[in-house]
C-alpha angles and dihedrals in degrees: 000000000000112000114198115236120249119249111258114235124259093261100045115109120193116239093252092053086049092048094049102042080050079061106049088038087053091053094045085059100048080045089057091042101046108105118223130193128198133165133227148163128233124194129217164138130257135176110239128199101274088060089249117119125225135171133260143188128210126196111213134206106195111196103197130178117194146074122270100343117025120266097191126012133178126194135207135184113233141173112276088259088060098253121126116290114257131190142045116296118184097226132068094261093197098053094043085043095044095050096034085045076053110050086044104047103029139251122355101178097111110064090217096026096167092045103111093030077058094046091043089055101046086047090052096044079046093053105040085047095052091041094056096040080057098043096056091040080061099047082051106048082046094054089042090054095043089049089058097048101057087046091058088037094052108074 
């Protein structure tokens, strides 16, 4: 005799839902992980010893790690080809190149600013995957049930 399946509770995934959300949480991380580089210049002005101002560029290699906004970045000034940057300069060219890096990119007061906007979109991609996977195991199961019906229903 047929016995219907019990419904699964609201918090019960099915294995293929699990392995693939393992999947997708595994990519997201290699995603976060994944360290990219990019170059660019950034013009402006400093005060040099002799109280003048005069502009500068600096020409920027930005190491970040994180998906879709950066978790972790660290930034070096380099030659305009992109090699290491050689020779005497008579100004701090972290400090300039942190606050100028600053007042062109945006707010560096959180050592990891992008952390929990990181951690929201992961959980979103997780849920709407897992809500989906779920979604069409249903539609499945349903259209299973109803197929079996009708074949004990038909003489």
């Amino acid at each position: 005799m047929y016995k219907t399946p019990s419904k699964r509770r609201w918090f019960q995934l099915h294995l293929s839902t699990a392995l693939l959300l393992m999947l997708v949480a595994g990519t997201l991380m290699s995603f976060n992980l994944q360290q990219r580089t990019s170059f660019f210049s950034l013009d402006t002005t400093l005060l040099g010893d002799d109280g003048q101002t005069r502009p500068v560029t600096f020409h920027v290699r930005a190491e970040t790690h994180g998906w879709p906004f950066w978790t972790d970045a660290t930034f070096k000034r380099v030659e305009a080809d992109g090699s290491e940057f050689q020779g005497y300069t008579d100004f701090d060219t972290s400090t300039v190149l942190f606050r100028t890096i600053r007042a062109e990119i945006g707010n560096f007061d959180s050592p990891y600013p992008h952390r929990f906007d990181n951690g929201g979109v992961a959980l979103a991609i997780l849920a709407g995957v897992a809500v989906l996977c779920e979604l069409l195991t249903r539609i499945r199961r349903r259209d299973r049930e109803r197929a079996k019906a009708e074949a004990l229903a038909s003489p």
